[in-house]
C-alpha positions as CSV (number, residue, x, y, z in Angstrom):
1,X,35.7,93.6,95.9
2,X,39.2,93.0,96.4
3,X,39.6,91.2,93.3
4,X,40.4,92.8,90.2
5,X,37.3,93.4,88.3
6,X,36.6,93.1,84.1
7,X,34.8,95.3,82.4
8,X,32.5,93.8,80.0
9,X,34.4,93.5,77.0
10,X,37.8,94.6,78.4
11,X,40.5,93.1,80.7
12,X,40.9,93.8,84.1
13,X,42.3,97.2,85.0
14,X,41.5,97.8,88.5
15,X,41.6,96.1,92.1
16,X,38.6,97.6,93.3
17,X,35.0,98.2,91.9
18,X,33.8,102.0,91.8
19,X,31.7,103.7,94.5
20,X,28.0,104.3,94.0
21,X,26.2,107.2,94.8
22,X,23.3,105.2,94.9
23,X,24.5,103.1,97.9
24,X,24.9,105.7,100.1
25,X,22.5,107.2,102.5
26,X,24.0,110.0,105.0
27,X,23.3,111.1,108.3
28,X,24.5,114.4,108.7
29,X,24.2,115.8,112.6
30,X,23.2,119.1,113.3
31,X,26.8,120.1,114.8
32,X,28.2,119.3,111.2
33,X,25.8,121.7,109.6
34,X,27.0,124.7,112.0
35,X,30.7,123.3,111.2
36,X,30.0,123.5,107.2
37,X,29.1,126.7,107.3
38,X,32.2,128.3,105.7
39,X,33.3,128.9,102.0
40,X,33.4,125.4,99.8
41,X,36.5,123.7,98.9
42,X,36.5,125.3,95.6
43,X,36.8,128.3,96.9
44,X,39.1,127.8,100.2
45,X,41.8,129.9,97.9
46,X,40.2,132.5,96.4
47,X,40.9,136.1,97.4
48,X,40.2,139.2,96.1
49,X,43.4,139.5,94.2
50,X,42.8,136.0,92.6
51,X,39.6,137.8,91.3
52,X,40.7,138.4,87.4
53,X,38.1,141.4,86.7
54,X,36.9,141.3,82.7
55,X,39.0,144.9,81.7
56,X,35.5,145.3,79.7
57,X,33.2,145.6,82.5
58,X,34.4,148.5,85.1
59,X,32.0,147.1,87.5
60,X,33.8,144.0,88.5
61,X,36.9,146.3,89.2
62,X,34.7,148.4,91.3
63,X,33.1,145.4,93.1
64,X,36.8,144.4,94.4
65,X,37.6,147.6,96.0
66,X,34.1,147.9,97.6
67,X,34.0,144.2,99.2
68,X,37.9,144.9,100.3
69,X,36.5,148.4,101.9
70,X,33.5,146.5,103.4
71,X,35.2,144.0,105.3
72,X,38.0,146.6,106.5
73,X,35.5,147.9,107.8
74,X,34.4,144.6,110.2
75,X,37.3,144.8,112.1
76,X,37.3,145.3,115.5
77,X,34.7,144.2,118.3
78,X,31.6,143.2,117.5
79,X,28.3,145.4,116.7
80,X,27.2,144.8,119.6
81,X,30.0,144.4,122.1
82,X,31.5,146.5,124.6
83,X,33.7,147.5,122.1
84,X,31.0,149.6,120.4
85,X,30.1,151.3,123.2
86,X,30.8,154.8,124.3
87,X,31.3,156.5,127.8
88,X,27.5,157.0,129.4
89,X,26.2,155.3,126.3
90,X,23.8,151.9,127.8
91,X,23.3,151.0,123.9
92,X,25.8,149.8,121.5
93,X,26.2,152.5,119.0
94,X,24.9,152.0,115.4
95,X,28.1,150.7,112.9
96,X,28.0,153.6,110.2
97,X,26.7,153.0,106.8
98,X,24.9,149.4,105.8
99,X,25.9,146.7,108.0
100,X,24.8,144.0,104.6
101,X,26.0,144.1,100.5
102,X,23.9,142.7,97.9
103,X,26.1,141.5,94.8
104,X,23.9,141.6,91.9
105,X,24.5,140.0,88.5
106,X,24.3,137.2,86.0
107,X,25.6,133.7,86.7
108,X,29.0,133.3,86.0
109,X,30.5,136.7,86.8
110,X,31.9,135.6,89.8
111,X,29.6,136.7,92.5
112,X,30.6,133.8,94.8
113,X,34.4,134.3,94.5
114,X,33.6,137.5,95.4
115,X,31.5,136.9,98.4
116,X,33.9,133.9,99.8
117,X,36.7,136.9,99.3
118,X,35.0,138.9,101.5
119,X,34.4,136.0,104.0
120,X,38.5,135.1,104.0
121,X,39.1,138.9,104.2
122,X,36.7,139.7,107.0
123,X,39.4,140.3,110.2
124,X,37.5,137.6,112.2
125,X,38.3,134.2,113.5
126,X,36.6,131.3,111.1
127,X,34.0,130.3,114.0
128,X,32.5,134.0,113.7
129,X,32.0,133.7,110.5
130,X,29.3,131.7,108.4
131,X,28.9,131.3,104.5
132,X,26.3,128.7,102.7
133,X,23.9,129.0,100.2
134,X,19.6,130.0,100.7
135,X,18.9,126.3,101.4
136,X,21.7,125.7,103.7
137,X,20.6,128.0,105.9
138,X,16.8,127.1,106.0
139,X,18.2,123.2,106.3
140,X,20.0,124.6,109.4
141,X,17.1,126.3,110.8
142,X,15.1,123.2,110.1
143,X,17.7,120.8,112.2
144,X,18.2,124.0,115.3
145,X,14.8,125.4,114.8
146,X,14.6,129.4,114.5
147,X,15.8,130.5,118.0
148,X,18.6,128.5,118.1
149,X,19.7,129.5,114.7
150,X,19.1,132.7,116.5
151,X,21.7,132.1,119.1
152,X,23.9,129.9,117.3
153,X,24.6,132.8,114.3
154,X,24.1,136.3,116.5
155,X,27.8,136.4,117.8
156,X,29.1,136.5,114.3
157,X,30.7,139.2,112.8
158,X,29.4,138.3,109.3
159,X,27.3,136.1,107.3
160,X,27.6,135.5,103.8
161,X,24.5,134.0,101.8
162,X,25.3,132.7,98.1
163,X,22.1,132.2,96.0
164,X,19.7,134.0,97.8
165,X,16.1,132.3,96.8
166,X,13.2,134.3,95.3
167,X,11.1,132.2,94.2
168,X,10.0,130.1,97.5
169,X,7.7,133.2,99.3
170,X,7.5,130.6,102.6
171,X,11.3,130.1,103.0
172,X,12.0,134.0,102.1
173,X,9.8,135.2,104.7
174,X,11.7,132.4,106.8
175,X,15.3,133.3,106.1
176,X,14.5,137.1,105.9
177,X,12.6,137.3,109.6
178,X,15.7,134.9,110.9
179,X,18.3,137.9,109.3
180,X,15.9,141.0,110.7
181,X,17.3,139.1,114.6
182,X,20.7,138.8,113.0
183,X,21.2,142.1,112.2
184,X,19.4,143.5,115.8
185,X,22.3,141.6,116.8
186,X,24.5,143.5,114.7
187,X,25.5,141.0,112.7
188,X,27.0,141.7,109.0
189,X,25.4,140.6,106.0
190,X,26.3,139.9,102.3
191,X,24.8,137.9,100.0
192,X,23.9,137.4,96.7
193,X,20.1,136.1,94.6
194,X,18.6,134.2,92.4
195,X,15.3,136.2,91.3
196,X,12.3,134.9,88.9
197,X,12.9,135.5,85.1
198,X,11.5,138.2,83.0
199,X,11.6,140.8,86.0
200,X,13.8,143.5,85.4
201,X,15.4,142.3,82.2
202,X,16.4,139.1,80.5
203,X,19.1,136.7,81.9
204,X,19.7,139.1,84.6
205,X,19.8,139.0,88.8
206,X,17.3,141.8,90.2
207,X,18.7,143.6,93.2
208,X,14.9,145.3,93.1
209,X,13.4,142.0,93.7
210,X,16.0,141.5,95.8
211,X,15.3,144.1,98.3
212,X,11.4,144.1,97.8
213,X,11.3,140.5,99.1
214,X,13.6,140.8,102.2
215,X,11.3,144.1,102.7
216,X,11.9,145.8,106.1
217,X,15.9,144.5,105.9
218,X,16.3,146.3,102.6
219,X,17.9,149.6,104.2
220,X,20.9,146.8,105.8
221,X,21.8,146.4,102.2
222,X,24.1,147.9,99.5
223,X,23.2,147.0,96.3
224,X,26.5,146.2,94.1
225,X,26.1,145.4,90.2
226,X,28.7,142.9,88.2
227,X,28.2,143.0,84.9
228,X,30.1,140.2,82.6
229,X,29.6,137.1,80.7
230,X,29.5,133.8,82.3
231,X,33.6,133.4,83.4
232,X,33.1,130.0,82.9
233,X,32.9,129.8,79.0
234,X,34.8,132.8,78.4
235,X,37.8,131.4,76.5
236,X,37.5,128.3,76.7
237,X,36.7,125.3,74.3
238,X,32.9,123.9,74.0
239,X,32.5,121.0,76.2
240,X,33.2,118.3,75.8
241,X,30.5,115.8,74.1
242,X,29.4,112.8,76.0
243,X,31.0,109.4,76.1
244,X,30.1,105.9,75.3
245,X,28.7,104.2,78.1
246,X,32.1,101.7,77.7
247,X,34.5,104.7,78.3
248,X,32.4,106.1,81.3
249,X,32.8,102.6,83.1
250,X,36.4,102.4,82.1
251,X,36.8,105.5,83.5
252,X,35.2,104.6,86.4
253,X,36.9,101.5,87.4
254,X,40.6,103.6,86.3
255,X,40.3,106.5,88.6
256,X,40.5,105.6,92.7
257,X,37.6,107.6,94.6
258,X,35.1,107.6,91.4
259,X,31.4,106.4,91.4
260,X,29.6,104.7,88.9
261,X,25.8,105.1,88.6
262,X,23.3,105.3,85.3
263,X,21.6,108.3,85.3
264,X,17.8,107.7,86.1
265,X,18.8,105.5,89.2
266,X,20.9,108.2,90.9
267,X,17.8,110.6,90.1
268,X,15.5,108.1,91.8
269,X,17.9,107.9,94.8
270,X,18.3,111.6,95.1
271,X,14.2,111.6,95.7
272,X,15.2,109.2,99.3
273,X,17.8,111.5,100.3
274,X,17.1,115.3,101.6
275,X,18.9,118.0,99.8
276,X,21.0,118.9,103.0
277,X,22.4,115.8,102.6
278,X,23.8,116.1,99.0
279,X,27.4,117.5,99.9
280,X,28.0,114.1,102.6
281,X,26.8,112.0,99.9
282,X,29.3,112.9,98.0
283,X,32.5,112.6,100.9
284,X,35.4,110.8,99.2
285,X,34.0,111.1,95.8
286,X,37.4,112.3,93.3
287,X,35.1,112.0,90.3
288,X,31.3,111.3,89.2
289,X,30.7,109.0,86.4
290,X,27.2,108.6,85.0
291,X,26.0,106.4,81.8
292,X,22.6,106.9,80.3
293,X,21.9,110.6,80.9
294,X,18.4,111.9,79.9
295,X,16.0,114.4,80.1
296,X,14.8,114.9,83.8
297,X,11.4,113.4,83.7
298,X,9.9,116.2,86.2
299,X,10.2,119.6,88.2
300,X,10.6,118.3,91.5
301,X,13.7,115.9,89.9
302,X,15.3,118.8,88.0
303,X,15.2,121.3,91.3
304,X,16.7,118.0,93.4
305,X,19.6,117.5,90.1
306,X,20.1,121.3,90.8
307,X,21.1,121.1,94.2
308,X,23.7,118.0,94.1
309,X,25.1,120.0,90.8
310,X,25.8,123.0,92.9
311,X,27.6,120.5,95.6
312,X,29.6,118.7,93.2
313,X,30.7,122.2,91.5
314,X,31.5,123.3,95.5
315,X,33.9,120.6,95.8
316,X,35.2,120.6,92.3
317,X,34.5,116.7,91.3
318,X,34.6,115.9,87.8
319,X,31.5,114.7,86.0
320,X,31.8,112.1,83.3
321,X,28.9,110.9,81.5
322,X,28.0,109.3,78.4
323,X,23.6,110.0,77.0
324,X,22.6,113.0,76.6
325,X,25.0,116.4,76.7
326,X,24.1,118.4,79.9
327,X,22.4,121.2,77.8
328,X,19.8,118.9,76.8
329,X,18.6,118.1,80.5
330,X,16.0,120.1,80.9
331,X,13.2,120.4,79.0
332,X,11.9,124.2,76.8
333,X,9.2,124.3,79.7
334,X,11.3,124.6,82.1
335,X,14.0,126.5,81.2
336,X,11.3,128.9,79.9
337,X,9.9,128.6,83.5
338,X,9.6,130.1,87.0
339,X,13.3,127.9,87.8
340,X,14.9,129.0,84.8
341,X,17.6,131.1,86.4
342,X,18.5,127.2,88.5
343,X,18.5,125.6,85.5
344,X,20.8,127.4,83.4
345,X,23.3,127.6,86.8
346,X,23.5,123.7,87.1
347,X,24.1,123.3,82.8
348,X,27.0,126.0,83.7
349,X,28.4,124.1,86.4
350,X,27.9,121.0,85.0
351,X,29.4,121.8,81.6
352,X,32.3,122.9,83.4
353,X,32.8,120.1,85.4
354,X,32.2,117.5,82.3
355,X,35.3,119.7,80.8
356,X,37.8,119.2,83.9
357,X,36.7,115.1,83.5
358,X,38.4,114.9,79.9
359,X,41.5,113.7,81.8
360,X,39.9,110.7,82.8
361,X,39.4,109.0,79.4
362,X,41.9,107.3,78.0
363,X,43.0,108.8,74.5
């Protein structure tokens, strides 16, 4: 519309209608995948020394100076280059120590500013590099198949893997035979999990799950513990409660770049879109308004609602939304379920995103 455009109720406040999610169906290419694979906007900043370590827990002080050591420590050629090699040597020579680090900890702590530090700090050009989450990487061995992932990722100096996933045995056994080549290829590892609830403690991540699951890789890896509450809520106000479906729309129509979808169709059109596809659906987006939130009807919905939470935290887009407050998403079941440790990640990360949309409503 070119127009300007009422709200029911209201007077016109805007020339142009807002974006729906709903409208849009992406095509990513398999080039743009490869291209992606480097720290989200959200964290195209962060460095070690933006890393503000809770005085309370030593170990986040201690995870600093270890990351900075580790990538020091990829500088140079790579493992496998000529660089490596010494006079009358045919093979390279083994790098000394782990050529992988395993952050382990709660959500919240920081493990992913951590691990897109390391990535910015690594002394290699970006395109030898690669950093995405678990089920980036299997979408990209899905759209190069496994030997070109192969030969697409084994002249990288490092590769960083945020949210490691435990709980899908076919895609682990994937992921962890595709890093086994990697790391013959001497390439560096880092990464960090989610693992199954009820393990090896309450709320916590389980570097002995970890490391059981990737099996024969586990020697590659340094476990590192973070301890600390979720950085997210430490501090700050509660969020904020929802809105009336007339200030979501107003919103919506007031702020250039938002979308404007009710709640149950966006779930129904994230069933028609694949989960690769998720970040591109939201290109362009500056905020995401939704009216009518309510409880995700089903597992395969929630673990979908999961996925596009984690891309809109990556890019930092606001959520507004008037229904149901995001901790009331998912149902006792599952949160007391095999997917808890997902669930409780997107109410984080949606909760903290409904806090940076305040602005967005008129007072």
């Amino acid at each position: 519309m070119s127009s300007s455009t009422a709200v029911p109720g209201q007077s016109p406040i805007a020339e142009t209608a807002p974006l729906s999610l709903c409208a849009r169906e992406p095509h990513v290419p398999a080039d743009r995948l490869v291209a992606e694979m480097v720290p989200p906007p959200r964290f195209d900043s962060v460095r070690f020394d933006t890393y503000v370590p809770d005085p309370n827990q030593p170990s986040q002080t201690e995870a600093v100076t270890v990351l900075a050591e580790f990538a020091a420590g990829l500088g140079g050629a790579h493992a496998t280059g000529a660089g490596k090699r010494k006079w009358f040597s045919k093979k390279p020579v083994a790098p000394a120590g782990p050529r992988g680090v395993y952050l382990d900890g709660g959500y919240g702590v920081g493990k992913t500013h951590l691990l897109a530090s390391l990535w910015h700090a690594t002394p290699a050009a970006p395109s030898l590099k690669a950093f995405g989450t678990f089920v980036e990487l299997t979408n990209l061995v899905g759209a190069l198949g496994f030997q070109q992932t192969v030969r697409t990722l084994s002249g990288h100096r490092l590769l960083c893997i945020d949210e490691f996933e435990l709980d899908d045995p076919g895609d682990t056994v994937l992921v962890s035979s595709l890093l086994s080549r990697l790391v013959e290829a001497g390439v560096a590892l880092a990464a960090t999990s989610n693992t199954l609830p009820g393990k090896l403690g309450e709320g916590r991540f389980a570097a002995a799950d970890f490391l059981r699951e990737i099996q024969g890789l586990s020697s590659h890896f340094r476990p590192l513990r973070i301890d600390g509450e979720d950085y997210r809520h430490r501090g700050l106000p509660d969020a904020p409660p929802p809105y009336s479906d007339e200030q979501v729309t107003a919103a919506a129509y007031a702020a250039p770049g938002a979308s404007l979808d009710d709640f149950p169709g966006l779930l129904d059109h994230l069933a028609r879109v694949h989960p690769s596809r998720y970040g591109a659906l939201t290109d362009g987006i500056s905020a995401v308004c939704l009216t009518d939130v309510q409880p995700v009807p089903d597992q395969s919905t929630a673990l979908r609602l999961v996925v596009l939470a984690d891309r809109l935290y990556d890019r930092e887009v606001p959520v507004l939304a008037s229904g149901l407050p995001f901790d009331r998403l998912f149902s006792e079941e599952m949160l007391n379920g095999g997917y808890r440790k997902k669930y409780f990640r997107a109410i984080s990360r949606l909760t903290a995103l409904a806090r940076d949309a305040k602005g967005l409503v008129a007072q």
